[in-house]
C-alpha atoms as an extended CHARMM CRD file, in Angstrom:
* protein
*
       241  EXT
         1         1  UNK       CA             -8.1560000000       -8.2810000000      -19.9900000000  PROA      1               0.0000000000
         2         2  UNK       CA             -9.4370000000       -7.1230000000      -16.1640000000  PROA      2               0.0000000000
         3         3  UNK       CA            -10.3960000000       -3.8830000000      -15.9060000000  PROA      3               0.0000000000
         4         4  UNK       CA            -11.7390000000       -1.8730000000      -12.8780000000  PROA      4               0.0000000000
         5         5  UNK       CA            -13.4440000000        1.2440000000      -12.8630000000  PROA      5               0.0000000000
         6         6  UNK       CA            -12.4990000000        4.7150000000      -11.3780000000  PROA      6               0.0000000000
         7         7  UNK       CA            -15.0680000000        7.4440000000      -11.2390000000  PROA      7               0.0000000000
         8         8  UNK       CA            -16.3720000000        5.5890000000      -14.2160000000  PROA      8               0.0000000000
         9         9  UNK       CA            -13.4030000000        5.6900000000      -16.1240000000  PROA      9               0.0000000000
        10        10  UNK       CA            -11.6240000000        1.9780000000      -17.2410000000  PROA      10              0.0000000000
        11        11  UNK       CA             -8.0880000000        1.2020000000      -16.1550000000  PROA      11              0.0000000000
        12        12  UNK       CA             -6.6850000000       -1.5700000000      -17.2390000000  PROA      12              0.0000000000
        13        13  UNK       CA             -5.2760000000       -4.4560000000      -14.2260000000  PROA      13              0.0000000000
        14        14  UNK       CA             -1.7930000000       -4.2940000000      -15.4800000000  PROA      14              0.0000000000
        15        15  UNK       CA              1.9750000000       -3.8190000000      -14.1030000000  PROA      15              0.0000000000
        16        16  UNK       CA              4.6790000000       -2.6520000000      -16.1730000000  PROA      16              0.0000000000
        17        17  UNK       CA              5.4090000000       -6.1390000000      -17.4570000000  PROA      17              0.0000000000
        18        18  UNK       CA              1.8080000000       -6.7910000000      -17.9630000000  PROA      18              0.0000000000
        19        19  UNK       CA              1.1000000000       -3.3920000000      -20.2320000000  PROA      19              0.0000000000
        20        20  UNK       CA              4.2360000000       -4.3190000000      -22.5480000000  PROA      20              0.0000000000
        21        21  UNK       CA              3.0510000000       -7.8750000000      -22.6280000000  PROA      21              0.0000000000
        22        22  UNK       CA             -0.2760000000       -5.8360000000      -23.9420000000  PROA      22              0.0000000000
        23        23  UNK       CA              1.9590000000       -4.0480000000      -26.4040000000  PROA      23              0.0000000000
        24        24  UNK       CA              3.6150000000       -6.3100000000      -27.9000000000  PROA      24              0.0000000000
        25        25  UNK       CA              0.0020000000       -8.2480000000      -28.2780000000  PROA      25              0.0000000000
        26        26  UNK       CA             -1.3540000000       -4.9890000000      -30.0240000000  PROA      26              0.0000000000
        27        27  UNK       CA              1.5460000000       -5.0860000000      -32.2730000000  PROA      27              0.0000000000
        28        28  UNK       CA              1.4270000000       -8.0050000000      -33.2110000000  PROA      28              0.0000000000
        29        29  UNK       CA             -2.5440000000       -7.6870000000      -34.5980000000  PROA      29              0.0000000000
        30        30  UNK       CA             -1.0760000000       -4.7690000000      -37.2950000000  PROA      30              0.0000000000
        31        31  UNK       CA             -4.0710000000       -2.6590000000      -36.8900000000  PROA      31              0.0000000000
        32        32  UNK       CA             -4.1920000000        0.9180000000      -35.6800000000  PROA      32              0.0000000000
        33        33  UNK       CA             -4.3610000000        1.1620000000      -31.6680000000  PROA      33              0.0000000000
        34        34  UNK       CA             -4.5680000000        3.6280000000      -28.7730000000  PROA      34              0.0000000000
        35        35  UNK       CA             -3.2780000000        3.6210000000      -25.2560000000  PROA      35              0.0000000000
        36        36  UNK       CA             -3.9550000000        6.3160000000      -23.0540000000  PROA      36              0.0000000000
        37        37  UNK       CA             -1.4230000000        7.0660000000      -19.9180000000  PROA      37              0.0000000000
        38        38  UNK       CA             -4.5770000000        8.0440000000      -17.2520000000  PROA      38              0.0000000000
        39        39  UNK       CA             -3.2540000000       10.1020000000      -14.1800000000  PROA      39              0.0000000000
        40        40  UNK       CA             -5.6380000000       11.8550000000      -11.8140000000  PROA      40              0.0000000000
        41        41  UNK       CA             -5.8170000000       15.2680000000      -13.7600000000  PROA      41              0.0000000000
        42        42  UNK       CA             -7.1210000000       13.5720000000      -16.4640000000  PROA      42              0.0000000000
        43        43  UNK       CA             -9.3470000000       11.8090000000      -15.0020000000  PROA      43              0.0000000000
        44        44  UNK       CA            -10.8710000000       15.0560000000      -13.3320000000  PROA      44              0.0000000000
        45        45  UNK       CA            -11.0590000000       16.6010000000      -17.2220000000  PROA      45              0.0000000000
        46        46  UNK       CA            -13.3390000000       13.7450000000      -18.0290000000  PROA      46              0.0000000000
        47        47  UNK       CA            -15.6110000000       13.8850000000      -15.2830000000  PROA      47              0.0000000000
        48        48  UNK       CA            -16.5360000000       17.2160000000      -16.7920000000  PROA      48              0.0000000000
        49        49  UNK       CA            -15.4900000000       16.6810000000      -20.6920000000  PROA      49              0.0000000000
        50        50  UNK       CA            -17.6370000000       13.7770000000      -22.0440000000  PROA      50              0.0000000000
        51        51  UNK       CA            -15.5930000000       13.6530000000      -25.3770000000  PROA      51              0.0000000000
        52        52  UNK       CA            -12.8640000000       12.9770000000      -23.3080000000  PROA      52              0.0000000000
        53        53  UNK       CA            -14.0880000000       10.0510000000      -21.2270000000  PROA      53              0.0000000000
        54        54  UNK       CA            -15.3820000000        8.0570000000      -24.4900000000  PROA      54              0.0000000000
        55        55  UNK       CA            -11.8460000000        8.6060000000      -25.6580000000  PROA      55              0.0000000000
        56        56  UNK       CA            -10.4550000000        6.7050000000      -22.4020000000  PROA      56              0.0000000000
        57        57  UNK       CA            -13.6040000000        4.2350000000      -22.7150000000  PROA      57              0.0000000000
        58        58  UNK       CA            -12.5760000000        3.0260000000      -26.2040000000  PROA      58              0.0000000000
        59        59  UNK       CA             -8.8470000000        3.0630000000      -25.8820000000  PROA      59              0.0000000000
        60        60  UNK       CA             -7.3380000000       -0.4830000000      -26.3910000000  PROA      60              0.0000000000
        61        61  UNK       CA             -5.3060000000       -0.0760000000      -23.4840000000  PROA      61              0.0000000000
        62        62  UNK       CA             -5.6260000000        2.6660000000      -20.1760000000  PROA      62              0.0000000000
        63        63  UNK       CA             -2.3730000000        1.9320000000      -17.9880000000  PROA      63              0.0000000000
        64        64  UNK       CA             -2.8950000000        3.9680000000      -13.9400000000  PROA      64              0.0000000000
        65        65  UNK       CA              0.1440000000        6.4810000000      -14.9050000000  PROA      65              0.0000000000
        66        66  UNK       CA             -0.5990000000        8.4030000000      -11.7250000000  PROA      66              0.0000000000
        67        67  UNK       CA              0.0010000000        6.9800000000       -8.3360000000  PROA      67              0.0000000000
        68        68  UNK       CA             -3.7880000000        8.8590000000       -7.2970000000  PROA      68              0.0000000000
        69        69  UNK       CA             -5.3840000000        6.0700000000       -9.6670000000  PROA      69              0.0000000000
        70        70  UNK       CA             -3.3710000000        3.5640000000       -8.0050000000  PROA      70              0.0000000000
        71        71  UNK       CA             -4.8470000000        4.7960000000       -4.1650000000  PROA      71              0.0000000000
        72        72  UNK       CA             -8.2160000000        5.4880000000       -6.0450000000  PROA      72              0.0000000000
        73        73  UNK       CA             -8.1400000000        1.7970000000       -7.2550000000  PROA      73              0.0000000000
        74        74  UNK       CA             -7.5910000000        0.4670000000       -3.3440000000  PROA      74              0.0000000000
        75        75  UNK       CA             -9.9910000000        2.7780000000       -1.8390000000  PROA      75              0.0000000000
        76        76  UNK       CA            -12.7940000000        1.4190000000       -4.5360000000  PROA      76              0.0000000000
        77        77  UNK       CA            -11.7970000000       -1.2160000000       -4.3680000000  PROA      77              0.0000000000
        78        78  UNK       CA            -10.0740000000       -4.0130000000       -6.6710000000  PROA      78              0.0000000000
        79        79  UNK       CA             -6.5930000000       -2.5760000000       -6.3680000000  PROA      79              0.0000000000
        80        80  UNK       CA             -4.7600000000       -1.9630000000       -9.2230000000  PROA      80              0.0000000000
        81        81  UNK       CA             -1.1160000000       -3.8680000000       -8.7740000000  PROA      81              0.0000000000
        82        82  UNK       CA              0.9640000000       -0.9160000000       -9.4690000000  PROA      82              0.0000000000
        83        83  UNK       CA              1.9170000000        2.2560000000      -10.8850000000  PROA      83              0.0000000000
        84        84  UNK       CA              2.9570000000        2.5670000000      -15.0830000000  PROA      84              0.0000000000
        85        85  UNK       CA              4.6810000000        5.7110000000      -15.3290000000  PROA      85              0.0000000000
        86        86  UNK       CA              4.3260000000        6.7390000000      -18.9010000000  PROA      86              0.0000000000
        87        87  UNK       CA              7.3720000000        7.5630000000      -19.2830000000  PROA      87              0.0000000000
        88        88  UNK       CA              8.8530000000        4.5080000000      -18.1890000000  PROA      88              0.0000000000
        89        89  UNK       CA              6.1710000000        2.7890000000      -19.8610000000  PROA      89              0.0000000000
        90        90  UNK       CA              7.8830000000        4.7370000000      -23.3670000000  PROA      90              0.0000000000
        91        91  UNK       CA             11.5940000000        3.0590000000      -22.4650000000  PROA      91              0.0000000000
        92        92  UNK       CA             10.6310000000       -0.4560000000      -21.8940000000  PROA      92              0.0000000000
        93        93  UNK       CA              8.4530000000        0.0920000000      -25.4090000000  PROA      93              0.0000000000
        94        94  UNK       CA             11.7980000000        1.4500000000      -26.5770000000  PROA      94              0.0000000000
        95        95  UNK       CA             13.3940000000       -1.5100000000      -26.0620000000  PROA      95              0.0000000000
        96        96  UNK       CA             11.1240000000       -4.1120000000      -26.7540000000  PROA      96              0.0000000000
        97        97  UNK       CA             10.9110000000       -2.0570000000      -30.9020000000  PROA      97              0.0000000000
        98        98  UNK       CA             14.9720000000       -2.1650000000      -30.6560000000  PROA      98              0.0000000000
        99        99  UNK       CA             14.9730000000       -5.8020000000      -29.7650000000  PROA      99              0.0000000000
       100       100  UNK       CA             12.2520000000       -6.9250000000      -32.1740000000  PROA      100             0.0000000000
       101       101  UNK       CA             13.2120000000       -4.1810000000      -34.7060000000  PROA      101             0.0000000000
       102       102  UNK       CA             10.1280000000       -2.3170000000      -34.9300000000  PROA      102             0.0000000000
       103       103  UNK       CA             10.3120000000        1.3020000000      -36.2490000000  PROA      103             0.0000000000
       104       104  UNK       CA              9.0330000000        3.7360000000      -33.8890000000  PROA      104             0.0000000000
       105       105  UNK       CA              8.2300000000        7.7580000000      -34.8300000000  PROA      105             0.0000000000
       106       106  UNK       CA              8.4520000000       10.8540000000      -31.9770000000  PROA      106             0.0000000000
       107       107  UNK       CA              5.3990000000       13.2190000000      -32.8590000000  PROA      107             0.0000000000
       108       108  UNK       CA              5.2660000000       15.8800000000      -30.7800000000  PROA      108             0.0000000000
       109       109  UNK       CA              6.9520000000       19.1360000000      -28.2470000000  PROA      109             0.0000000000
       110       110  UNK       CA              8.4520000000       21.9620000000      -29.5660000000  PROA      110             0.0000000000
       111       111  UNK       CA             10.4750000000       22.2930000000      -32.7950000000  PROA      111             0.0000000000
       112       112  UNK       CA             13.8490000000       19.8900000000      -32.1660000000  PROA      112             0.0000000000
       113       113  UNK       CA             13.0280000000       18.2520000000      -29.4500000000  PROA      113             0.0000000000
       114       114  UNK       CA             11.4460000000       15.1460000000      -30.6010000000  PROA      114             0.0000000000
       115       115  UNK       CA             14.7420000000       14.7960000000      -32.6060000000  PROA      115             0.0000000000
       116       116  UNK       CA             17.1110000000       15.0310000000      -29.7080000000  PROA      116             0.0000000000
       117       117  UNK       CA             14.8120000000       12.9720000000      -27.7830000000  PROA      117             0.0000000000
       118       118  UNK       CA             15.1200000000       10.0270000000      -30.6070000000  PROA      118             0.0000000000
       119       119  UNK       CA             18.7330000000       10.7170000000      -30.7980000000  PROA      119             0.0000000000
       120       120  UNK       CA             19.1580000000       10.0510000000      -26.9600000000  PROA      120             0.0000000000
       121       121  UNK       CA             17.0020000000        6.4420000000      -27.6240000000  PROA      121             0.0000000000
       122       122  UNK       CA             19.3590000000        5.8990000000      -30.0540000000  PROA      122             0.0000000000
       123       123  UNK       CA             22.5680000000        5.7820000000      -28.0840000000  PROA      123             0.0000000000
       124       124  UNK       CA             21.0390000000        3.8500000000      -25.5080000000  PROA      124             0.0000000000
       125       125  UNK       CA             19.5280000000        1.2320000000      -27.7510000000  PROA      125             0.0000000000
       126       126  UNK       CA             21.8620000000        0.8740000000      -30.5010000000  PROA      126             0.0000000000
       127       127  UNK       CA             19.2070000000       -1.1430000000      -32.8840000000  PROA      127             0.0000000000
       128       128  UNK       CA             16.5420000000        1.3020000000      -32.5750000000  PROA      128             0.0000000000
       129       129  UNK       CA             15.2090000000        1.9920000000      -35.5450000000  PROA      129             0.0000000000
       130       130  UNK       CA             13.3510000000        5.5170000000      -35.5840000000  PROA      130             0.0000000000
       131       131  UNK       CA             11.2340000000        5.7150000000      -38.4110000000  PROA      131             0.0000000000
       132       132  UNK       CA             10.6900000000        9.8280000000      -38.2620000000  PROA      132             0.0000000000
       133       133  UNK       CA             10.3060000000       12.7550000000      -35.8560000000  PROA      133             0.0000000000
       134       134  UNK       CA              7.9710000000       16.0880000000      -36.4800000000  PROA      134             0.0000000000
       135       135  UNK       CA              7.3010000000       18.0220000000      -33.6780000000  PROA      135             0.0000000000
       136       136  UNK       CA              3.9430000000       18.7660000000      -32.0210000000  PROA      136             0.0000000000
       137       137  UNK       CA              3.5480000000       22.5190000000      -33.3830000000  PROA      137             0.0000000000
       138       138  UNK       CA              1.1450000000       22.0550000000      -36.5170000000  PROA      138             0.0000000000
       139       139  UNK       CA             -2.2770000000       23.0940000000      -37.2570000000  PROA      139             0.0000000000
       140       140  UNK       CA             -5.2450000000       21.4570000000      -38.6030000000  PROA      140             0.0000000000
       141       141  UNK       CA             -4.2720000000       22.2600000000      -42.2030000000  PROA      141             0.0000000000
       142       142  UNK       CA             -0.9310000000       20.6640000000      -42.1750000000  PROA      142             0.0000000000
       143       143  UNK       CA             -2.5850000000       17.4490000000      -40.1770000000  PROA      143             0.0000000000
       144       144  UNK       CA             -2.8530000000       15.4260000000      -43.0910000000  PROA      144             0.0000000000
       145       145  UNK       CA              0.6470000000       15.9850000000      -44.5570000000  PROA      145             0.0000000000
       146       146  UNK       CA              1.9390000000       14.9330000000      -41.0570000000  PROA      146             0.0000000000
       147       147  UNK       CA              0.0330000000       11.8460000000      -40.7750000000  PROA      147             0.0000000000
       148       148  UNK       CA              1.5430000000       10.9830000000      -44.6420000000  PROA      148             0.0000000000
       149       149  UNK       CA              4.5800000000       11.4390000000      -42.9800000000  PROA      149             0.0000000000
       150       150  UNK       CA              4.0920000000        8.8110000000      -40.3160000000  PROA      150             0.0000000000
       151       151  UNK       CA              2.3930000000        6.2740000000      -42.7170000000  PROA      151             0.0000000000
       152       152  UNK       CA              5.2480000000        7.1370000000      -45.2070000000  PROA      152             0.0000000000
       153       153  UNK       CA              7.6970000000        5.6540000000      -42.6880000000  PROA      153             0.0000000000
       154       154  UNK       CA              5.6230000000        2.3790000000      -41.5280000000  PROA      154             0.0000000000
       155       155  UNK       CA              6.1410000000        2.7650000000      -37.8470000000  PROA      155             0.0000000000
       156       156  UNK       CA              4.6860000000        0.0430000000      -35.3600000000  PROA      156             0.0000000000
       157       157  UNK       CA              4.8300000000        2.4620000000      -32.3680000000  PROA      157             0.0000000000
       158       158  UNK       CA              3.8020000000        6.2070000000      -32.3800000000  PROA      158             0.0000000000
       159       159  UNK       CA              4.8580000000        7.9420000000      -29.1160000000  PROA      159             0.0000000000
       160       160  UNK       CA              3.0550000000       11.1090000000      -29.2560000000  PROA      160             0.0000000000
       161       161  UNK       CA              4.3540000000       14.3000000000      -26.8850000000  PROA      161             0.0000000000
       162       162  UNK       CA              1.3680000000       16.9310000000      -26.7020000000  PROA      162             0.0000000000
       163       163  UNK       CA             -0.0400000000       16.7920000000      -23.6460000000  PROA      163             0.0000000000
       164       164  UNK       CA             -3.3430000000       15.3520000000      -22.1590000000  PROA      164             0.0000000000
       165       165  UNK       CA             -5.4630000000       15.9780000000      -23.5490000000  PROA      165             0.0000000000
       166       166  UNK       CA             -4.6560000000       17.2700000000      -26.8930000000  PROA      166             0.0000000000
       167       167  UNK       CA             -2.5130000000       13.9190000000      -27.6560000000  PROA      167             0.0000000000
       168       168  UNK       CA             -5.5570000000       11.5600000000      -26.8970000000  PROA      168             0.0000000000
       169       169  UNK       CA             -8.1100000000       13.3850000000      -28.8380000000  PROA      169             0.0000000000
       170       170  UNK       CA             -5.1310000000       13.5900000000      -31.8660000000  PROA      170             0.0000000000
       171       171  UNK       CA             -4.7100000000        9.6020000000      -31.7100000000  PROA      171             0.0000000000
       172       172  UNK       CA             -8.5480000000        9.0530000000      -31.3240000000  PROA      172             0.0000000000
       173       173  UNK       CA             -9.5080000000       11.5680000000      -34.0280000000  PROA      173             0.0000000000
       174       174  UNK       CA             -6.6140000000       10.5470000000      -36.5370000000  PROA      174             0.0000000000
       175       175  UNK       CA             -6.2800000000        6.7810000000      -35.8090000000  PROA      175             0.0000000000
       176       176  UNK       CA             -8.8050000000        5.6430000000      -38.4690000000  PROA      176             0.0000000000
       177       177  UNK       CA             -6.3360000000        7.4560000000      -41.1480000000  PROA      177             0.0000000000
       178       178  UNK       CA             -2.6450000000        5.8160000000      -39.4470000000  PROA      178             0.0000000000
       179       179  UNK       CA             -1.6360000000        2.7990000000      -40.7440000000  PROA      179             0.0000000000
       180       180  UNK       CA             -1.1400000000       -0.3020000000      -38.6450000000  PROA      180             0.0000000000
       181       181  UNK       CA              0.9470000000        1.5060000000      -35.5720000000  PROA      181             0.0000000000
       182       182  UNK       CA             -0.1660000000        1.2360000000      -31.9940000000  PROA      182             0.0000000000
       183       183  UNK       CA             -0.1700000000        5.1160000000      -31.0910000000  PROA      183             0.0000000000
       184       184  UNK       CA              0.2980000000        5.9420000000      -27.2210000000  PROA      184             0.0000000000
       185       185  UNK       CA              0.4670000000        9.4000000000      -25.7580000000  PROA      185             0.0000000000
       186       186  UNK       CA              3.4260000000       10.2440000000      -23.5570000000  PROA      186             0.0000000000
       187       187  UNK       CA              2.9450000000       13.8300000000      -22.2070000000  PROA      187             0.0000000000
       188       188  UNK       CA              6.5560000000       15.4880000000      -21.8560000000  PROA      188             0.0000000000
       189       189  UNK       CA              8.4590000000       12.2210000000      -21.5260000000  PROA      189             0.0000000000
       190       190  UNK       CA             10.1610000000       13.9600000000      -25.0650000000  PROA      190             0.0000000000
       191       191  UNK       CA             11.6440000000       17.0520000000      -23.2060000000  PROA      191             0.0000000000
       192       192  UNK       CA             12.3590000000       14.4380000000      -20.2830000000  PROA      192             0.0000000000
       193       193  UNK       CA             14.5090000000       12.3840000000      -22.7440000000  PROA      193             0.0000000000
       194       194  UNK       CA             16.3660000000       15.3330000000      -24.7260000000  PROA      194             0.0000000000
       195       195  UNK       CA             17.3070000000       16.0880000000      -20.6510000000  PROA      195             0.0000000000
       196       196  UNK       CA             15.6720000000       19.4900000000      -21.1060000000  PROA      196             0.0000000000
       197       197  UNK       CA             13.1110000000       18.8960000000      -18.4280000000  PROA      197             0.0000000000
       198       198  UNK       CA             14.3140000000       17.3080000000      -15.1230000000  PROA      198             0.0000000000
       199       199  UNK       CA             12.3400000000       14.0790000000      -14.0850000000  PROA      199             0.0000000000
       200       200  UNK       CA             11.3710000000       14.0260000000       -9.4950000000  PROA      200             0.0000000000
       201       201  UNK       CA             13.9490000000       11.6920000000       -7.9280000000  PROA      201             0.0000000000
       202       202  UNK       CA             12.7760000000        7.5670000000       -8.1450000000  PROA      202             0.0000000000
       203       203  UNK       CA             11.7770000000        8.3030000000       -4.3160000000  PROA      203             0.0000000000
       204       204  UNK       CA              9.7770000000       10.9040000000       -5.0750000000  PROA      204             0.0000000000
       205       205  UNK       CA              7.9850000000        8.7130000000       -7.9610000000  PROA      205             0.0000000000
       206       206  UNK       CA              7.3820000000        5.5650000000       -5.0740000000  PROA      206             0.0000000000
       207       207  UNK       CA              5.8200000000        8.0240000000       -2.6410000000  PROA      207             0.0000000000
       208       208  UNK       CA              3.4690000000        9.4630000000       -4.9180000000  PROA      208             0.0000000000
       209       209  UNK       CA              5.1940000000       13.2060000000       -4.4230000000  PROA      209             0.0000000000
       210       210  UNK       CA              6.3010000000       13.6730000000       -8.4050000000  PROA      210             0.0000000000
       211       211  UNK       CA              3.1550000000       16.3650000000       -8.3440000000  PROA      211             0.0000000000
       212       212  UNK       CA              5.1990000000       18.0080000000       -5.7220000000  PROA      212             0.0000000000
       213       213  UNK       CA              8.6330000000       18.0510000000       -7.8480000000  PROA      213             0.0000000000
       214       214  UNK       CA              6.7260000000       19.4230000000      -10.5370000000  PROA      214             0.0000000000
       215       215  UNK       CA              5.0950000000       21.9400000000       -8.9160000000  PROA      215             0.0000000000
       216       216  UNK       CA              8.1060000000       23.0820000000       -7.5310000000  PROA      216             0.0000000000
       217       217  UNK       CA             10.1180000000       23.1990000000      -10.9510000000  PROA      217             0.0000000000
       218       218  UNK       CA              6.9710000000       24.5850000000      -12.7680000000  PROA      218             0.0000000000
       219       219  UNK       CA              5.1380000000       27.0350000000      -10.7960000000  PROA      219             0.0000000000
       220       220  UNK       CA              2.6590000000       28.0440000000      -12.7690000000  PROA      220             0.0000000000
       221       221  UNK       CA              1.4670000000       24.3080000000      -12.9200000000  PROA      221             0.0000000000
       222       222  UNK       CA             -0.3370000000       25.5600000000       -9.3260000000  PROA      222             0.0000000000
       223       223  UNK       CA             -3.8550000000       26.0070000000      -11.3160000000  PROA      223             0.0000000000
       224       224  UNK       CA             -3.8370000000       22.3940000000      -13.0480000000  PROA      224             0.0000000000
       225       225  UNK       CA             -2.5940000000       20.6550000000       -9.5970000000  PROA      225             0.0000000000
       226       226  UNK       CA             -5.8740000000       22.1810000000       -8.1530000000  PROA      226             0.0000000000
       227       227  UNK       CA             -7.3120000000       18.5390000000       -9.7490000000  PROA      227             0.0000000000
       228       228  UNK       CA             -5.8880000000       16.8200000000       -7.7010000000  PROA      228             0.0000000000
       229       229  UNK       CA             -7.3860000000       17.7210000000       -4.0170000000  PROA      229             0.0000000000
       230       230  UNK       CA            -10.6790000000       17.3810000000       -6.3440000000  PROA      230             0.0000000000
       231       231  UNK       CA            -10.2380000000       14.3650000000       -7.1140000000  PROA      231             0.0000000000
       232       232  UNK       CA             -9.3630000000       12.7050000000       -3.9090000000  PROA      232             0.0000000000
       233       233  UNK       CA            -12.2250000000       14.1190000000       -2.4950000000  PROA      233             0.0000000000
       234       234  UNK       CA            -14.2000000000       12.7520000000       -5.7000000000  PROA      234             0.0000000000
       235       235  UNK       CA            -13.0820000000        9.0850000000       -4.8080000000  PROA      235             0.0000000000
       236       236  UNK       CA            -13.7850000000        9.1890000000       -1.1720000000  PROA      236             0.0000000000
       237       237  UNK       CA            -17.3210000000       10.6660000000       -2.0110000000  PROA      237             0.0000000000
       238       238  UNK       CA            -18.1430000000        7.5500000000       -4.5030000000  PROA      238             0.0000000000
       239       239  UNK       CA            -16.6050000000        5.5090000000       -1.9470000000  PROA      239             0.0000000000
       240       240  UNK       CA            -19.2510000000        7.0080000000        0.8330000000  PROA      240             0.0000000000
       241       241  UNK       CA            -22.2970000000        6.7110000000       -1.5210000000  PROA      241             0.0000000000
């Protein structure tokens, strides 16, 4: 599969059909894969974390989740075709396990709401099967009885709710121990689901302003949206030199 490059990081050349076309590919080889959802904060924690970037380097999949990738991927050239919203990029997944009846597990957010979230996919997509839920609030001792909990369960698709970058470097450091399930990290699409966390208006999402909604529902977001000034002027330097 294409991939171009931004600020050295690989993003795959997919739409939304295209990554669960991917997906279901991954899924279909019953081994143990990662996907990371790459927006431009993350992107910024890489260009100073090198842990980080190898993560995103050997992922089997990196879909442009924010719409700065997207304009990154036109101003560097070889344009990327369009946003994949991780959360959306969860529902279709969602679907596509309910129609080919592939267990999925919720790891992740606080205490209850992984449950509600899978409880919400549930009434939407009646033959869902969800395989488990544990929330996102463990430590390193109780890592290994979580991860016999997933296996226990035979998932094919772990969507896992911590937040970048503590969800990538939990897939990347625990993958060789999962069994067979293609493990993707979804941020807060969990508290998005159990409709404890509002989502910006579709508008919002086409004009690349979903920072902004955040930002305005979550205030104290101000320090971590500081990325994202630094990394449009990161892209228009490498585009200069």
């Amino acid at each position: 599969m294409e991939r171009v490059s931004i600020l050295g990081l690989p993003v795959d050349r997919v739409d939304m059909a295209g990554a669960v076309a991917r997906v279901r590919k991954l899924v279909s080889e019953n081994r143990t894969c990662q996907i990371v959802t790459l927006n431009s904060e993350i992107a910024m924690t890489a260009q100073e974390n090198s842990e980080l970037a190898e993560v995103i380097c050997k992922a089997d999949l990196v879909v442009p989740d924010g719409a700065g990738i997207v304009w990154a991927s036109r101003v560097l050239g070889g344009a990327l075709p369009e946003r994949v919203a991780g959360f959306d990029l969860m529902q279709e997944l969602l679907a596509c396990a309910a129609e080919h009846h592939w267990p999925v597990f919720f790891l992740g957010a606080e205490p209850g709401v992984a449950e509600e979230a899978a409880e919400c996919g549930r009434r939407r997509l009646p033959g869902l099967i969800v395989a488990g839920t544990h929330h996102g609030f463990f430590d390193e001792e109780e890592e290994a009885s979580v991860i016999e909990e997933i296996n226990s369960t035979k998932p094919r698709l772990v969507f896992v709710g911590m937040g970048a970058p503590r969800q990538d470097f939990w897939i990347a450091r625990n993958k060789r121990n999962i069994l067979a399930a293609t493990c993707i990290g979804v941020g807060g699409s969990f508290n998005v689901m159990a409709g404890r966390v509002k989502r910006a208006p579709d508008w919002m999402g086409r004009c690349g302003l979903e920072w902004l909604f955040r930002l305005a529902c979550q205030p104290t977001r101000f320090v971590r949206m500081l990325a994202l000034p630094r990394f449009v002027l990161r892209v228009i330097g490498e585009r200069l030199t």
